[in-house]
C-alpha positions as CSV (number, residue, x, y, z in Angstrom):
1,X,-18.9,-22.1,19.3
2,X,-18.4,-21.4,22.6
3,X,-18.2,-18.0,23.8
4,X,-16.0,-16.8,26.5
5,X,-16.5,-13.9,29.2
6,X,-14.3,-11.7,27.6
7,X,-16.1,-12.0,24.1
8,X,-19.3,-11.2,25.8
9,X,-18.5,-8.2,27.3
10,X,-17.3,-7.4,24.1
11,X,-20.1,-8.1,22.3
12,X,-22.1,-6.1,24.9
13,X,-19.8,-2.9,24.7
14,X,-20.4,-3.0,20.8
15,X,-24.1,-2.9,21.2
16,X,-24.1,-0.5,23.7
17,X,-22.0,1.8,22.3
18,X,-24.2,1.4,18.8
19,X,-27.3,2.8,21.1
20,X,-25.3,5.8,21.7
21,X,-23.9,6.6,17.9
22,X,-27.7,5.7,16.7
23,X,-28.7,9.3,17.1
24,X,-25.7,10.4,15.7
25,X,-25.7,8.6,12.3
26,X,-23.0,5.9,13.7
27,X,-22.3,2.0,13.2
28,X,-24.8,-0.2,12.8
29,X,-26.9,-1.1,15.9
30,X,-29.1,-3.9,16.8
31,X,-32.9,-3.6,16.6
32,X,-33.1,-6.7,18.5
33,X,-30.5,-8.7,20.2
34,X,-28.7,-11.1,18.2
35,X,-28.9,-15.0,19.2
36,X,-26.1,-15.9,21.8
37,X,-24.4,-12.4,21.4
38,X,-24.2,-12.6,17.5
39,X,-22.6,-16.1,17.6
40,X,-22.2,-18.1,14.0
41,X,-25.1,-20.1,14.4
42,X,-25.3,-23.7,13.3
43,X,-26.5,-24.7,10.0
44,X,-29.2,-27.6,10.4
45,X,-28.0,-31.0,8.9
46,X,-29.8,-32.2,5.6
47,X,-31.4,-30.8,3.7
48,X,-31.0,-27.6,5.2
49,X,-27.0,-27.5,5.3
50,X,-28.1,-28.0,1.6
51,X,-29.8,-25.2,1.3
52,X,-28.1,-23.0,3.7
53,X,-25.1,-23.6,0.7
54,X,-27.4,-23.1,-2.3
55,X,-27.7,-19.7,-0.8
56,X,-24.1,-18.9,-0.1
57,X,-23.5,-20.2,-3.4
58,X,-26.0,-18.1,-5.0
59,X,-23.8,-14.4,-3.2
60,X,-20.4,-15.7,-4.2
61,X,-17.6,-13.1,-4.5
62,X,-16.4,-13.4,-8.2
63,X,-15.1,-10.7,-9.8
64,X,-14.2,-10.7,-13.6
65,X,-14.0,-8.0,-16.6
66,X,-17.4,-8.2,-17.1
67,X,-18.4,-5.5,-14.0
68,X,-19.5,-2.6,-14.3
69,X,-21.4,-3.9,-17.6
70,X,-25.2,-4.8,-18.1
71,X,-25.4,-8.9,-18.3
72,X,-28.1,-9.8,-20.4
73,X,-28.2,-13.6,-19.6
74,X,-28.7,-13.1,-15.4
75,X,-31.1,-15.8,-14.7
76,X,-33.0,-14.4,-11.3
77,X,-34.2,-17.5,-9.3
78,X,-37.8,-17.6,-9.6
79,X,-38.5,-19.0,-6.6
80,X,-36.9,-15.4,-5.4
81,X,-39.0,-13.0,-7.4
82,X,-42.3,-11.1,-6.2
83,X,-41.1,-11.4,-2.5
84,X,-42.4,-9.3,0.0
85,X,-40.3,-6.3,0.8
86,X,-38.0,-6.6,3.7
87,X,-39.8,-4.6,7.0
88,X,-40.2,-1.0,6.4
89,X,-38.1,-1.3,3.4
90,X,-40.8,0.0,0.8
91,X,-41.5,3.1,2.7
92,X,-37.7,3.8,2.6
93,X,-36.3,3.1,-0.6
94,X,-38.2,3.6,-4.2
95,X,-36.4,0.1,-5.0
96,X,-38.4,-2.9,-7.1
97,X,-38.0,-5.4,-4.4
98,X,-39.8,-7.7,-6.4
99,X,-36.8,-8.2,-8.5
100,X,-34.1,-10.0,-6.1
101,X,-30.7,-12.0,-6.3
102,X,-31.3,-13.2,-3.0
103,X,-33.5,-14.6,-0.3
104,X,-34.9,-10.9,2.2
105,X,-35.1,-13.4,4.8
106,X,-31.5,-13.3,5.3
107,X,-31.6,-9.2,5.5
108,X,-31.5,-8.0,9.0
109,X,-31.5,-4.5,9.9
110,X,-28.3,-2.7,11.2
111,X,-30.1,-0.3,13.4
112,X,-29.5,3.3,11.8
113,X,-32.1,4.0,8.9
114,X,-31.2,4.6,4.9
115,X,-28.0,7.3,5.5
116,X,-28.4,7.0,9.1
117,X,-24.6,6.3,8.3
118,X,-23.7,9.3,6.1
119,X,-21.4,8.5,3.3
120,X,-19.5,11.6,2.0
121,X,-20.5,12.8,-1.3
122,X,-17.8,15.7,-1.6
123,X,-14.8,14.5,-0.2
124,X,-12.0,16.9,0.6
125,X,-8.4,16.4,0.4
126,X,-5.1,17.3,2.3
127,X,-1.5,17.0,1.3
128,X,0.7,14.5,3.1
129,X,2.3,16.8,5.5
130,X,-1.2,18.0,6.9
131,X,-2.1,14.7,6.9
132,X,0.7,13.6,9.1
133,X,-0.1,15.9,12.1
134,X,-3.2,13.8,12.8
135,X,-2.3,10.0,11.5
136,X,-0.3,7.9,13.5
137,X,2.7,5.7,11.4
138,X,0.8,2.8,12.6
139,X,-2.8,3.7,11.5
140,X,-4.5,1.5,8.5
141,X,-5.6,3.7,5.7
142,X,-6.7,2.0,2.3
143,X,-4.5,3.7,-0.7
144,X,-5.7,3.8,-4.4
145,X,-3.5,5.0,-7.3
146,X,-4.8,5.7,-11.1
147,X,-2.5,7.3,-13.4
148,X,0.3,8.1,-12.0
149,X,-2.3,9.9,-8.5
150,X,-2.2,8.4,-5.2
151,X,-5.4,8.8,-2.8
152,X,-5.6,7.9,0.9
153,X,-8.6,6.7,2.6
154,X,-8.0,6.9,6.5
155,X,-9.8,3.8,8.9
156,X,-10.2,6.3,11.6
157,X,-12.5,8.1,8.8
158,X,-13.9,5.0,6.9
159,X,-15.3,3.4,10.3
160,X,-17.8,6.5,10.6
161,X,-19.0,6.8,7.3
162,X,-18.3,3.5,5.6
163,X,-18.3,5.2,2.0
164,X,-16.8,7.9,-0.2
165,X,-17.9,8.9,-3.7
166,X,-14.9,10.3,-5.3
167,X,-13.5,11.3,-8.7
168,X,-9.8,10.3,-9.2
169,X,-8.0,11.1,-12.6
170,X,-11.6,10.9,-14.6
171,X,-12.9,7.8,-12.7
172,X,-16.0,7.9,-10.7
173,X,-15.4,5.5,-7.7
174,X,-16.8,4.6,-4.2
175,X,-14.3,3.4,-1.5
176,X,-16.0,1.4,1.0
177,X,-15.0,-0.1,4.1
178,X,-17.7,-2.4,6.3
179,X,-15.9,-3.0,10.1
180,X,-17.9,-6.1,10.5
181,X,-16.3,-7.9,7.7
182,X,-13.3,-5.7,7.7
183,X,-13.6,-5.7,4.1
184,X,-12.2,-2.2,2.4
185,X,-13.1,-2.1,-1.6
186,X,-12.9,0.5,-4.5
187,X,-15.3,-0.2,-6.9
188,X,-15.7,1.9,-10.5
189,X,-19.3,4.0,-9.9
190,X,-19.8,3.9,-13.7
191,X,-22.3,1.2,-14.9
192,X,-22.2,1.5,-18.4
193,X,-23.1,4.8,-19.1
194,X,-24.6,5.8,-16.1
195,X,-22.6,7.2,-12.9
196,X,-24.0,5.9,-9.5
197,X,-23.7,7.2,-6.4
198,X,-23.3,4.9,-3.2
199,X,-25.0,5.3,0.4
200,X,-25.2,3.0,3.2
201,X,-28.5,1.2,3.8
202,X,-28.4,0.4,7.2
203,X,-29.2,-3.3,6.6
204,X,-26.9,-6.3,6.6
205,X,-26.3,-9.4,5.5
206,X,-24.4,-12.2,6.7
207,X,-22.7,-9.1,8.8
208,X,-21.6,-7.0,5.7
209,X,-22.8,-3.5,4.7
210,X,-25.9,-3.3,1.9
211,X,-25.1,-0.3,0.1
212,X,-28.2,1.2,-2.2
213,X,-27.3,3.4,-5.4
214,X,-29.3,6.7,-5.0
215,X,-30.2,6.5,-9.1
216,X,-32.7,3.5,-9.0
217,X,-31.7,2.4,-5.0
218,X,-31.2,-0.8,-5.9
219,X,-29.3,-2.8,-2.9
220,X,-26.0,-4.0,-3.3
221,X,-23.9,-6.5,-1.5
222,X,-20.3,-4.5,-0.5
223,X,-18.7,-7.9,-0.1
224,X,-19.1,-9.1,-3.7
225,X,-20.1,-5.8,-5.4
226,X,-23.4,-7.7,-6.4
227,X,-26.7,-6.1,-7.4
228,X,-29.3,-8.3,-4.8
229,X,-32.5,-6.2,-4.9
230,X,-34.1,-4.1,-7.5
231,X,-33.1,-2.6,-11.4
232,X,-29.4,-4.0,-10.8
233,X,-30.5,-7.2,-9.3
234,X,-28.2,-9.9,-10.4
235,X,-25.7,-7.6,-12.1
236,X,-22.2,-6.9,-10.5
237,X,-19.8,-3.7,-9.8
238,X,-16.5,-3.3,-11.5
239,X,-14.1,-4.3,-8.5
240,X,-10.6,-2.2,-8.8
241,X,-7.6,-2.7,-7.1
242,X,-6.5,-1.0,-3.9
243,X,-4.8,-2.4,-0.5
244,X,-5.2,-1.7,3.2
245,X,-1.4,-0.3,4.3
246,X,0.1,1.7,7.2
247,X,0.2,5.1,6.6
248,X,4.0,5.6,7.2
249,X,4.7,3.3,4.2
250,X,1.7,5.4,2.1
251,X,3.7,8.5,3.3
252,X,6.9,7.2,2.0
253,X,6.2,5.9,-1.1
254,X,3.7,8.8,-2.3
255,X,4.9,12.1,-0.5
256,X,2.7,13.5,-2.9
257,X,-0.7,11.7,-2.1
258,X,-3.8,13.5,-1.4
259,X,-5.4,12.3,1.9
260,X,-9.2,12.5,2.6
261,X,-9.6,15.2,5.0
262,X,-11.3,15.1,8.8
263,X,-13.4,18.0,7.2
264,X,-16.5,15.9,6.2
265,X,-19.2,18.2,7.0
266,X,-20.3,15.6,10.2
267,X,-18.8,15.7,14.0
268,X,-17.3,12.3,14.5
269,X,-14.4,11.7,17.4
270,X,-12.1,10.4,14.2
271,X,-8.9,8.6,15.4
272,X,-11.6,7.1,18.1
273,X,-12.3,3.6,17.4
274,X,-16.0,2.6,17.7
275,X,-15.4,-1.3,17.7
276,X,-13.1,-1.9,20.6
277,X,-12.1,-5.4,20.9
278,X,-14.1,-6.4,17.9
279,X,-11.5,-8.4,16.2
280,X,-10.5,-10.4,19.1
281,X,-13.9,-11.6,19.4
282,X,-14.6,-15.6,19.4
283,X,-17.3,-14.4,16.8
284,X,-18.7,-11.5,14.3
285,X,-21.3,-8.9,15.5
286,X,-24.6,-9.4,14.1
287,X,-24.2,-12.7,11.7
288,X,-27.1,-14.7,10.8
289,X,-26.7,-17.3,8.4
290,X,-25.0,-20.7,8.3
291,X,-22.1,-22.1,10.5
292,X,-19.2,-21.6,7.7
293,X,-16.2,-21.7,10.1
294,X,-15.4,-25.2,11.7
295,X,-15.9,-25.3,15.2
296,X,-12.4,-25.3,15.8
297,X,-11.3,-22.3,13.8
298,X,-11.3,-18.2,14.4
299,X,-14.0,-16.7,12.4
300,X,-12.0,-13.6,13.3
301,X,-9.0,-14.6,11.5
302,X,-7.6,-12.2,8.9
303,X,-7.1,-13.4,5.2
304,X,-6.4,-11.9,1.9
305,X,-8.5,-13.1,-0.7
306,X,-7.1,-13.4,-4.4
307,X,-8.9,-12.6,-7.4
308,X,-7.6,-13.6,-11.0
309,X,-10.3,-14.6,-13.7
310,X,-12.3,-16.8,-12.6
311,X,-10.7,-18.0,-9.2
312,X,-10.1,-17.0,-6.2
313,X,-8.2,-18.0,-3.2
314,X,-7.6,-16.9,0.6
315,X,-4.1,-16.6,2.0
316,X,-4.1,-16.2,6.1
317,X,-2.5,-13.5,7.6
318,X,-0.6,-16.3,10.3
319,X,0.6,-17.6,7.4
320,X,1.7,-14.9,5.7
321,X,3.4,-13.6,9.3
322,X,5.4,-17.0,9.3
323,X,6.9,-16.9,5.6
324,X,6.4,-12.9,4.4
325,X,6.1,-13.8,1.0
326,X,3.5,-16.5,-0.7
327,X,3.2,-17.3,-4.4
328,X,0.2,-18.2,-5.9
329,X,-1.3,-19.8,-9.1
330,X,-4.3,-18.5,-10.1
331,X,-6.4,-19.5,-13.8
332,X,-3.1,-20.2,-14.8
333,X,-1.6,-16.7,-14.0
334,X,1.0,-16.8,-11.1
335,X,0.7,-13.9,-8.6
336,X,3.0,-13.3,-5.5
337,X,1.5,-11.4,-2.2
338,X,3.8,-9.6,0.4
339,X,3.4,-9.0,3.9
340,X,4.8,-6.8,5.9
341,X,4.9,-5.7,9.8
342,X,4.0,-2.5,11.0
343,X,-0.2,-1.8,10.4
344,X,-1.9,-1.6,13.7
345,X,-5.4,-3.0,14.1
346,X,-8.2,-0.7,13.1
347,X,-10.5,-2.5,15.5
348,X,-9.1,-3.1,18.5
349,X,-8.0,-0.6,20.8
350,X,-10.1,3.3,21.8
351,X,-7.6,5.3,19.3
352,X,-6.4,3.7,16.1
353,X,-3.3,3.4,16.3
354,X,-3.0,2.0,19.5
355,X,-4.3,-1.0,17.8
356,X,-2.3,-4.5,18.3
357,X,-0.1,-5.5,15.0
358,X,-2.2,-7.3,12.7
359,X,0.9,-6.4,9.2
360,X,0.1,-5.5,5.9
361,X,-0.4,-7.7,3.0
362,X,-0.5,-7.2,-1.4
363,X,-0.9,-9.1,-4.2
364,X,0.7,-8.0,-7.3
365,X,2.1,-10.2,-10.6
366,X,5.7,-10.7,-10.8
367,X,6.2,-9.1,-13.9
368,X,8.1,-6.3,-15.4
369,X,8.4,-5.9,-19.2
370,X,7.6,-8.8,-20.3
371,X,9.8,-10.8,-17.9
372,X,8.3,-12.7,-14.8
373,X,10.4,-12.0,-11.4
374,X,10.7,-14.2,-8.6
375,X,10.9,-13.0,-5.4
376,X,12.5,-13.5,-2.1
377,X,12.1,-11.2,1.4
378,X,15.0,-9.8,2.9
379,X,14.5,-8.0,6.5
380,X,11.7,-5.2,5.8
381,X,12.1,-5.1,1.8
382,X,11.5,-8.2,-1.3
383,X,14.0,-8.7,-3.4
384,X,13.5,-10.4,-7.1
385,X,16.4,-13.1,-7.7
386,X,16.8,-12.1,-11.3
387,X,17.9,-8.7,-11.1
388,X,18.6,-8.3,-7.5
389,X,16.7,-5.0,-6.9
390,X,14.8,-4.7,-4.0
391,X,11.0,-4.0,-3.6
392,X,8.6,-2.8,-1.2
393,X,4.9,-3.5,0.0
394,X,3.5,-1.1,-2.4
395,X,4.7,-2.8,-5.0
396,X,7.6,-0.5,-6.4
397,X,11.2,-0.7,-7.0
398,X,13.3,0.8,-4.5
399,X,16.2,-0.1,-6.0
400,X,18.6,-1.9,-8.5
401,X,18.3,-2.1,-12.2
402,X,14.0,-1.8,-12.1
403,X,14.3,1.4,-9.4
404,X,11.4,3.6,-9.9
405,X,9.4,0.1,-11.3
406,X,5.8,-0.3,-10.3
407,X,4.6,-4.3,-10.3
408,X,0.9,-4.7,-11.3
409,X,-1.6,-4.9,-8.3
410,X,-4.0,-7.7,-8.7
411,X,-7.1,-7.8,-7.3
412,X,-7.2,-8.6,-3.5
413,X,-9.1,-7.8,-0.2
414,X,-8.5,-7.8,3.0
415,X,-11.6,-10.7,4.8
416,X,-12.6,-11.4,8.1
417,X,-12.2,-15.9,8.0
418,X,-16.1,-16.1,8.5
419,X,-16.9,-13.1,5.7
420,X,-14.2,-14.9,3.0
421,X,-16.5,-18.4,3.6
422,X,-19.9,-16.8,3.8
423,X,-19.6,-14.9,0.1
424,X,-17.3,-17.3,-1.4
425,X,-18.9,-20.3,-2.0
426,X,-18.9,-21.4,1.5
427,X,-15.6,-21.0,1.9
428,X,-15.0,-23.9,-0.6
């Protein structure tokens, strides 16, 4: 692809400003400068696309009821096993990186060591009205409810420290949010009967964070929630459902949400973003692996990508702008996914929510007791033709006969274009 002036500088900022957060536990930064400014390189024709594809293939997203659960039948490729340790690996980490999902030679490092990106490991909460003196309506924060409990994750937060390990309502769970891939997931922390605890590696692949649990610090793919080096190699976290909104419609629907505090225990310039520009980039920061966007497409592109048993499919934000509303059929389930305006940019301008629009979008199943709804959107609010009560991006009913209603979330996550392709098959 060809890179303009503008992406450059860019590009340039980003690595700078990595060699200043470096000593302060920040974003990744470069040991060495990428090829062409981190452009998508081009995957060699042959043989080599084929394998380039083998290996994508071999990463791929999935996510099914078995996570979270030891599978017996993982079949390591042997060709993969008894590798030598990416560099300076072994003296880090206590992992068996003879056991691996995946090629090391596609492991680069970020630039900040093991925790040289500090996750938070005791997470404290505010209510909604401290909360509100410091977000702006506008700001992204990722929301997860269990049991009848709402919990806020703020971007301006997330972007320093990448993950959380939390308890909500019983259930151990890591909220994680990788700004190169733009990918924010909650997975469940309990692996059958054990309770992990996530931090951030400070190596990548294909641009996406490598967490390592701190029981046997295996490495795990934050992408696809995949075990790729050590014990867990091969095996797969339990993905859960959550969804990247603006905080004014958090605020509204759950005035009584908690809201992970600025109080972290580390000095970070929160509400300061440390990617400016990123997502208007002709290409991602730091990606080496194969060419998996067409020479004619954005790589920067936002998509949601929808899980339902064993498929999976990406619906583009432009297209979702254009029509508000897009129903899906997926393993023979149907699932609808709203958008709606209002969600600034996490990664584009100094503060936050300054950021340019870039909307909200959830996937839920049309379904409430039993029935299946169909839906259509009507200014700001969805509205389902059976009953004629009105819905809004969180899923619940506003009003009408199903007020106070909550549809199901299914399971979706908010991609960069090139990060759906790269850990989905290719982007097949």
């Amino acid at each position: 692809m060809k890179r303009t002036g503008v992406t450059v500088m860019v590009m340039l900022s980003i690595a700078v400003l990595y060699g200043v957060l470096f000593a302060a536990g920040g974003p990744e930064q470069a040991e060495s400068e990428p090829d062409e400014a981190g452009e998508l390189s081009t995957a060699a024709p042959g043989p080599e696309a084929a394998e380039a594809m083998r290996r994508l293939t071999g990463i791929s997203g999935r996510f099914g009821a078995r996570g979270g659960e030891w599978v017996d039948d993982v079949e390591l490729p042997e060709e993969l096993q008894n590798q030598r340790a990416p560099a300076g690996s072994a003296r880090d980490f206590r992992t068996d990186f003879s056991r691996a999902a995946i090629s090391y030679d596609d492991i680069i490092a970020g630039g900040p060591p093991k925790d040289g990106i500090p996750s938070i490991d005791a997470p404290a909460f505010v209510d909604v009205v401290q909360a509100d003196t410091w977000l702006g309506d506008r700001e992204p924060v990722i929301l997860y409810r269990r049991e009848g409990k709402a919990r806020v994750y703020p971007l301006q937060i997330l972007t320093w420290h990448e993950i959380v390990n939390d308890t909500i309502a019983g259930r151990p769970v890591a909220v994680t949010y990788c700004p190169l891939c733009n990918t924010g997931m909650v997975f469940d922390r309990r692996f059958d009967e054990e309770v992990l605890e996530f931090g951030v590696s400070g190596r990548l692949i294909y641009s996406n964070m490598i967490m390592y649990d701190r029981q046997s610090e295996s490495w795990w793919i934050q992408a696809t929630g995949q075990g790729i080096a050590g014990d867990y190699a091969g095996q797969r976290l339990r993905l859960l459902p959550s969804s990247m909104l603006s905080w004014q419609d958090v605020r509204e629907a759950y005035p009584e949400a908690q809201v992970l505090s600025r109080d972290t225990g580390h000095r970070r310039n929160y509400g300061r973003n440390p990617y400016v520009g990123y997502d208007s980039a002709d290409a991602p920061f730091l990606y080496r692996g194969p060419e998996v966007v067409p020479q004619d497409g954005n790589p920067m592109e936002r998509v949601l990508t929808v899980y339902h048993g064993e498929a999976v499919e990406a619906v583009q934000y432009r297209r979702l702008q254009e029509q508000r509303l897009v129903e899906l059929q997926l393993d023979g389930r149907r699932v609808v996914v709203f958008w709606q305006r209002g969600t600034a940019s996490a990664l584009d301008a100094q503060r936050v929510p300054e950021g340019r629009e870039v909307g909200s979008a959830v996937a839920f199943y049309p379904e409430i007791g039993g029935k299946t709804l169909s839906f259509e959107s009507e200014g700001e609010r969805f509205v389902d033709r059976q009953s004629g009560s009105t819905w809004d991006i969180t899923g619940r009913a506003v009003d009408g006969p199903h007020a106070g209603a909550q549809l199901e979330q299914a399971l979706s996550v908010e991609h960069f274009l090139f990060s759906y392709r790269a850990f989905h098959l290719g982007g097949d």
